[in-house]
N, C-alpha and C positions, 0 to 999 in steps of 0.2 A: 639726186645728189645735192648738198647743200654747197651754198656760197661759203667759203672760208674766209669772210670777212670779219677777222678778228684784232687781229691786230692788223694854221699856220700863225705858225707865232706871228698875233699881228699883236705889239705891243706901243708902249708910248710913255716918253716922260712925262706924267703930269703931273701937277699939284693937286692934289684934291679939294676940291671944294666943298664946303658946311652941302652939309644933305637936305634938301628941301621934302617931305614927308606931305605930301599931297594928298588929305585925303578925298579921292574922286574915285570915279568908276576909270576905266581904261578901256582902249582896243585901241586894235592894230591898222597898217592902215589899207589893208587890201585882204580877200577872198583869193583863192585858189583859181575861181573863174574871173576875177575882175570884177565880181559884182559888187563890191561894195566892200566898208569896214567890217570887221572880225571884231565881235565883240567879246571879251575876257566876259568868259564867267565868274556871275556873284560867289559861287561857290565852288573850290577843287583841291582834290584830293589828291595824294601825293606820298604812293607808298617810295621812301627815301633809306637812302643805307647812311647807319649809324655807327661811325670810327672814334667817338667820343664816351668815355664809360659813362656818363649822364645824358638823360634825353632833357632838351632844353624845353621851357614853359614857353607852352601854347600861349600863353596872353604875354611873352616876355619880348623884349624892346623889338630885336630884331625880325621875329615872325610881324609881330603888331604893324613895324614898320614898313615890310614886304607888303603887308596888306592893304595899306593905306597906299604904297606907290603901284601897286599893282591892281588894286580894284577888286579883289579878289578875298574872298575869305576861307582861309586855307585848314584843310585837316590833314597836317605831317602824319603818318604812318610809319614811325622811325624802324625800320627793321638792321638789330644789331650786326655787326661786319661779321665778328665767329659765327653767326649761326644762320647767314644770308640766303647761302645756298639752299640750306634748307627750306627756312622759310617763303624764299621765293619759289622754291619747285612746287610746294605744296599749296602756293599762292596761283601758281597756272595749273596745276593737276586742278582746283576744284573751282578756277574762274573767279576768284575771290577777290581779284586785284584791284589797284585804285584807278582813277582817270587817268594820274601819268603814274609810272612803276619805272624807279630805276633799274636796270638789269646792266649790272656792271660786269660781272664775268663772263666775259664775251667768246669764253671756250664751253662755259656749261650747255653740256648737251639737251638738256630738260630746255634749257632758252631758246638754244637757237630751234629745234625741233616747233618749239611754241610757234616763233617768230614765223617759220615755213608756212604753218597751219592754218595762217589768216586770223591770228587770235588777235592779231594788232595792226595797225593802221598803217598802210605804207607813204609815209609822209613826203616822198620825193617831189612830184606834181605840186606840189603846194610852199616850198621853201621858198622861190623864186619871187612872192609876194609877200616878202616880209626882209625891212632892210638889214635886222642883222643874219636873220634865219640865211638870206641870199646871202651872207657872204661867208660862209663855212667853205674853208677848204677844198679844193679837187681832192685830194689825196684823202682827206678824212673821209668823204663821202663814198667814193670807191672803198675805201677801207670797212666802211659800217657798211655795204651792201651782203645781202643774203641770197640770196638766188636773182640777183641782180635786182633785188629791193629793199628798201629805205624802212624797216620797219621800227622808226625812233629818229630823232633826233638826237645826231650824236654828242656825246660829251667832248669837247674839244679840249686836247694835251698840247705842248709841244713838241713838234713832230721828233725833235731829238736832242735830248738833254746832256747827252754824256759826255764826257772829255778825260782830262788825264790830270790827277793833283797832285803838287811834288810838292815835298815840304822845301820851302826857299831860304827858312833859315838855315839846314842840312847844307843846300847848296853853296851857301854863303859861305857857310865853314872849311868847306872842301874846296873853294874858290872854283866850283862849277856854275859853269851858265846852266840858264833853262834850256832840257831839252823842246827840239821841235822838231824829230826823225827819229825812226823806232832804231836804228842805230845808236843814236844819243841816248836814247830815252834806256835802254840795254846798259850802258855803261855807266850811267847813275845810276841804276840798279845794283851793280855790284859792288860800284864804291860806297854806296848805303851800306852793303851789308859788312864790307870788311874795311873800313877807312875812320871808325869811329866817326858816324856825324855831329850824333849830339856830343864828343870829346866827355865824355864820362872813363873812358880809360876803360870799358867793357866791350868786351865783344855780344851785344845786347840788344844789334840794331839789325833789322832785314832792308831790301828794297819794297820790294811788293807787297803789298799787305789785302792777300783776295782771301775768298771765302766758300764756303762748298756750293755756291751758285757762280760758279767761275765759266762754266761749259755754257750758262744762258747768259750771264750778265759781263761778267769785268773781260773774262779772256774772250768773250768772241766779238767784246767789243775791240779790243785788240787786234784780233783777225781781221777785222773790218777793214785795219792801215794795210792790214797785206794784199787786200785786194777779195776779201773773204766777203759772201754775199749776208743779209741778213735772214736766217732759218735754209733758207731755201734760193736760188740762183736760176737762172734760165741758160741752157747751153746748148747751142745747135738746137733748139725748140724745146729742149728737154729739159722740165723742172724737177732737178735732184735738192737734194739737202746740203748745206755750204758743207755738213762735216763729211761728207766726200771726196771735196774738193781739193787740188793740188793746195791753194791758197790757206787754204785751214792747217792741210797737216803743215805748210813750211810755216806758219806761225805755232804751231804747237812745239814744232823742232826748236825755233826760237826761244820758246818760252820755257821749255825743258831744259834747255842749256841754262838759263836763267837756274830756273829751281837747281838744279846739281851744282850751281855754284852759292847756294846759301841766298841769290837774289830774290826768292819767293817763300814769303811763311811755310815752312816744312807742312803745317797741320792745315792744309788750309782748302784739302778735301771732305773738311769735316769742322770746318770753323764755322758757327752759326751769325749771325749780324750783328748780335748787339756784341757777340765776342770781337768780332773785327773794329765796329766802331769801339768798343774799350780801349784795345789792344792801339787805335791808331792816337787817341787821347792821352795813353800814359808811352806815346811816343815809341811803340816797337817797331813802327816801319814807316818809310818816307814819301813813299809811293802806292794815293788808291786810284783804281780805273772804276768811276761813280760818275752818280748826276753832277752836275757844278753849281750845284745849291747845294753839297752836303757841307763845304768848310767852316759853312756860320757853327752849324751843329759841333763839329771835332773841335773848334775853336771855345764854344761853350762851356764845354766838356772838361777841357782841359783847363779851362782858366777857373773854374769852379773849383780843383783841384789844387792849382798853383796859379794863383793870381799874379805871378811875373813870370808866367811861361813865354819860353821863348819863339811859341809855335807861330811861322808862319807859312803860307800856302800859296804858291806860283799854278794858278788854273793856264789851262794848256786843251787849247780845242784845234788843233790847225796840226798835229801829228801827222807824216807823212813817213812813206816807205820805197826807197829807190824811184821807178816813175811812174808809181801809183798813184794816179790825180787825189789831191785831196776829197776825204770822206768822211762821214760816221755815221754805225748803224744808227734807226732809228730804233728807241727803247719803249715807245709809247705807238706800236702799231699804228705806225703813221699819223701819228697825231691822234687817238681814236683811243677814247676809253670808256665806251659802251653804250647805252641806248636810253632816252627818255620814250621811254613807248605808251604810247594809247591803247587800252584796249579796246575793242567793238562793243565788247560788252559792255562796256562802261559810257563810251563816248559814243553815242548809238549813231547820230548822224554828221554830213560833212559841215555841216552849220556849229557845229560842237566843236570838231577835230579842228577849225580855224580858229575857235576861241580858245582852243587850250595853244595851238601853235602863237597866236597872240599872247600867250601868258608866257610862253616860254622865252619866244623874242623881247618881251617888256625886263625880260632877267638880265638878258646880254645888254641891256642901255649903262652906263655908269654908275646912274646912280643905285641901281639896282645889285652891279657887281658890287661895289663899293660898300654897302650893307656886308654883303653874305661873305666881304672879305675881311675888313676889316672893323664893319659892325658902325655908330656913330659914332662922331668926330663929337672930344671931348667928353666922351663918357666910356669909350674901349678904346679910341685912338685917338692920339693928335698930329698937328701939319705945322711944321718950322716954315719960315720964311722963304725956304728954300725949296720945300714940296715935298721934303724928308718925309714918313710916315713913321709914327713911332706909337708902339702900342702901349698904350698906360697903364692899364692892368691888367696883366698877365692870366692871373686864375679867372679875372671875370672874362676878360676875353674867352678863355678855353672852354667855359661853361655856357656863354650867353651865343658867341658869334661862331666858335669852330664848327659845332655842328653842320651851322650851315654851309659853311666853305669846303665841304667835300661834296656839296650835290649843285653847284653853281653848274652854268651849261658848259661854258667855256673858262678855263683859264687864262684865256688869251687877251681878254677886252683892254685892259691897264698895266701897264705895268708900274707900282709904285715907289719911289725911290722910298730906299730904306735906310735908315741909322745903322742896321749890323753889318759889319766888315764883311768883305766879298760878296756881299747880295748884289748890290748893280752888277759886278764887274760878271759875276754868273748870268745874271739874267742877259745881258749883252752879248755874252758868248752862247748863251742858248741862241739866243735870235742867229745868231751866225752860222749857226747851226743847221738850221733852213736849205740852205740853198745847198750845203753839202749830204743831206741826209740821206742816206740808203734802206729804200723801203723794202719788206719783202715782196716780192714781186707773186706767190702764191697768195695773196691775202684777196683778191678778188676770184678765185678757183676754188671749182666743188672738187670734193673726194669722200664718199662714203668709206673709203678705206683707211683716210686721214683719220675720221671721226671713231673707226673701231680700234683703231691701231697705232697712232700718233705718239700719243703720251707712253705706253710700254717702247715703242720702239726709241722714241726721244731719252726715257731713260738710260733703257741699254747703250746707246752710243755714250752717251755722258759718263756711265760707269766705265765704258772703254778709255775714253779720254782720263778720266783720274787714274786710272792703272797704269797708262803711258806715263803721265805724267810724273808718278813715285817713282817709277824706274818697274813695275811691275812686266811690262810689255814694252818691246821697240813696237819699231812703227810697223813692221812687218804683222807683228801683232795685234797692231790697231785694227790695220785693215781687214785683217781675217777674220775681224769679230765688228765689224760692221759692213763684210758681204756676206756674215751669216744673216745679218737683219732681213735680206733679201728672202729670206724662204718666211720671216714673220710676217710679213706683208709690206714692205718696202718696196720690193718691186712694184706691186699693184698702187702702193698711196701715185709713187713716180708715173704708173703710164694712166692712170684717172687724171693726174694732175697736167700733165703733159697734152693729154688729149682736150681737157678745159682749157689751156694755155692756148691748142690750135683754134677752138671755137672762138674765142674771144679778141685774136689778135690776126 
C-alpha cells in the first residue's frame, strides 16, 4: 500500500537588496556523511512545469542570472501545465527524465507508483546537511512522505491560506461591524442579500459568492469553524471522511439555511471561477471564503472597470464557532505542493544526489528566491525607501521572471512588502495562519483502496452535498447516499486507513 502523502510559513519584512550576480562555481556546505562539501554541478537539467503561455529564453537575464549565482549551467525542460500529466507519465513510463523533474500532482497515480518503484532518490538522510534543506517543516516533510519515504524535495506552500473576505464598504453602509463568529458572519450574510448594500435601490446583491468547488474548497473551509476535520478526521482510532461527520452536516444545515434565505448565489453548484471572480468584481455578492491574497485581484478587476469603485475588503482569519477553539483547514496539504525529485537514472551516484541537493538549497538563499521572484532590481522591479517592492514592468515581468516563480522550492524564504493594497495585511494573516492550521491527518496513511476508489467516491459525496444543498435532498437524504458509498469501497479506504493510522501511532 502506498503512503498517502499528498496533500511553515517562515517569512520576513525585508528590504531587498540590489542582487549581486556572482559569477563563480558553488557548493553546499556539507555531504550526507560529513564528509566534506557538495559540489553543485557544472551542468543540470531540469524537466520544470510551465503555467506561462511563453517559454522564457535560455540565455535570458534571469536563467543567465540563476547560472552565474548558482554555478551551474542549466537546461530548463519546460513542460506546459495543460498537458503535464501527460507528458510527465510518459516521461516515467520510458525513463526519459531530467536530473531534477518537477512532479507537482501529488495525486497522479503514474507518480506516486514511480515514486514506490525506486525510480527516484529518497532524499531524507541527507536534508539535515544542508542549512536551508534542514529547515523544511515537520508537517511538510510527513506530508511529502510515500511509504515513509522522502522521494523529492518538497516544494514548500503555506501551510494555510484561507480565511473569510467581506466587502467593508457593504458593511459600512449597513453600519455593520466585522464579523468574527459564524453567527455574525450568517447575519451579514443575509443583510447582503436583502438590505441593499451597495444602496443602488435593487434587489441585485447576495451574501456568499461560492462556486461548484464549494464541497473542497470555500464550504468545507467553512466546516472547518464548526469543528469539521480536513478530508478526513481520526475518531476513537478510526479514519472516516469529515463528510460523515456530525460537524459537516450541522455546517451544511447552517449553510442551507443561508442559501434558502437568498444568502448564497442560487447558481453556485455550477459557477466556474473566473464566473465567480467576475461576478464578485461587478459587485454581486459581499462575502468570498478564498485565499487572503485573492482581494489585490477582485480590487484589480473592479477598478479597471470603474476607477471610483467603492470596493473595499475587511480580511478576516480568526472566525470562530460557539467553543470551537480557533482553526482553519489547511488548503495547501500542509504546506506541501509536490516533489523536486532525482532520478537514479539520471543522478547515478550519492556524490551527484548531494550536488543536485546543493543546487537546490543555493535556490532557497535570497538572493536566489529574489531572482525567480521578482527577477532584477531595476530592470523587472524596483525598492522605495521603505522596502515596498514594486514591479516596473508588467508584461516583461510575466514573460522574463513569472515562469520561473512557479518552480522556486519554497515560497516561504521572503516575504516582500508590496505597493498593492491588502498584500501585507494577507500575507500577515496567512503567517497567523500557522499556528491555527488543521492538517488532514490521513495524509501520512497507505490505502490501495484510497488510490482505486477516492476520486469516484469523493465525487459522489459532493454530488450529495449540492443536492442537499438546492433543497433537492434533506439531510435524511444526505445520508443515505453517502452509506451507499459504503458498498463502493468506503468501507475498505476507512479500515486500510484506520489500520495505517494503528501502525503508525
Amino acid at each position: 500500500m502506498r503512503n498517502r502523502s499528498r496533500l511553515t510559513l517562515a517569512t520576513a519584512s525585508a528590504a531587498v537588496v540590489a542582487l549581486a550576480l556572482v559569477g563563480c562555481g558553488a557548493s553546499g556546505d556539507a555531504s550526507a556523511d560529513g564528509g566534506g562539501a557538495a559540489e553543485i554541478p557544472e551542468e543540470i537539467s531540469w524537466m520544470a512545469i510551465l503555467h506561462t503561455p511563453t517559454t522564457p529564453d535560455a540565455d535570458g537575464p534571469i536563467q543567465t542570472a540563476l547560472e552565474e549565482t548558482t554555478g551551474a549551467e542549466l537546461d530548463f525542460q519546460w513542460v506546459p501545465a495543460a498537458s503535464a500529466d501527460e507528458k510527465i507519465n510518459a516521461a516515467l513510463a520510458s525513463d526519459s527524465l531530467a536530473d531534477i523533474t518537477s512532479l507537482t500532482n501529488i495525486s497522479n497515480t503514474s507518480v506516486r507508483q514511480a515514486l514506490k518503484s525506486g525510480q527516484f532518490w529518497d532524499v531524507e538522510p541527507y536534508l539535515d546537511d544542508y542549512p536551508n534543506l534542514s529547515k523544511i517543516d515537520d508537517q511538510t516533510i510527513a506530508s511529502a512522505r510515500v511509504d515513509g519515504h522522502l522521494y523529492g524535495v518538497p516544494f514548500q506552500k503555506p501551510i494555510a491560506r484561507y480565511g473569510v473576505i467581506v466587502r467593508q464598504d457593504w458593511l459600512d453602509n449597513l453600519g455593520l461591524d466585522v464579523p468574527h463568529t459564524i453567527e455574525e458572519l450568517g447575519e451579514v450574510a443575509v443583510a447582503f442579500a436583502t438590505q441593499d448594500p451597495d444602496g443602488n435601490g435593487k434587489d441585485d446583491t447576495t451574501g456568499f459568492l461560492d462556486r461548484l468547488e464549494s464541497f473542497k474548497l470555500g464550504f468545507k473551509s467553512l466546516a472547518g469553524y464548526f469543528g469539521a476535520g480536513n478530508n478526513f478526521v481520526v475518531e476513537d482510532d478510526e479514519v472516516i471522511p469529515t463528510f460523515q461527520t456530525d460537524e459537516f452536516k450541522q455546517a451544511m444545515e447552517w449553510y442551507r439555511g443561508l442559501y434558502e434565505q437568498g444568502a448564497v448565489n442560487g447558481e453556485f453548484v455550477t459557477m466556474q471561477k473566473q464566473n465567480q471572480i467576475d461576478a464578485i468584481a461587478q459587485g454581486k455578492g459581499g462575502i468570498v471564503v478564498t485565499g487572503l491574497f485573492e482581494p489585490k485581484g477582485y480590487m484589480n478587476l473592479a477598478v479597471s472597470s470603474d476607477p471610483n469603485t467603492p470596493m473595499s475588503w475587511a480580511l478576516i482569519n480568526d472566525i470562530t464557532f460557539e467553543d470551537v477553539p480557533r482553526r482553519i483547514i489547511s488548503d495547501t496539504n500542509g504546506g506541501f505542493g509536490g516533489w523536486l525529485a532525482m532520478s537514479k537514472s539520471q543522478v547515478e551516484t550519492e556524490d551527484e544526489l548531494r550536488g543536485m541537493l546543493a543546487f537546490i538549497d543555493k535556490l532557497l538563499d535570497e538572493e536566489a528566491f529574489t531572482l525567480m521572484t521578482n527577477g532584477i532590481e531595476d530592470e523587472h522591479y524596483t525598492v522605495d525607501a521603505d522596502g515596498v517592492v514594486t514591479i516596473a514592468d508588467q508584461p516583461k515581468w510575466e514573460q522574463e521572471v513569472q515562469p520561473y516563480s512557479s518552480s522556486r522550492p519554497s515560497d516561504n524564504v521572503v516575504t516582500f512588502k508590496s505597493s498593492t493594497p491588502y498584500v501585507d495585511e494577507g500575507n500577515e494573516k496567512i503567517e497567523e495562519n500557522t499556528e491555527f492550521a488543521v492538517v488532514d491527518p490521513s495524509l501520512p496513511l497507505s490505502s490501495d483502496a484510497f488510490d482505486q476508489s477516492w476520486s469516484t467516491i469523493q465525487q459522489a459525496a459532493n454530488d450529495a452535498y449540492n443536492k442537499y444543498m438546492v433543497g433537492q435532498l434533506d439531510m435524511a437524504g444526505y445520508e443515505d447516499a453517502i452509506e451507499k458509498l459504503d458498498g463502493q469501497g468506503l468501507s475498505t479506504i476507512i479500515e486500510e486507513l484506520s489500520a495505517s493510522y494503528a501502525e503508525n501511532n
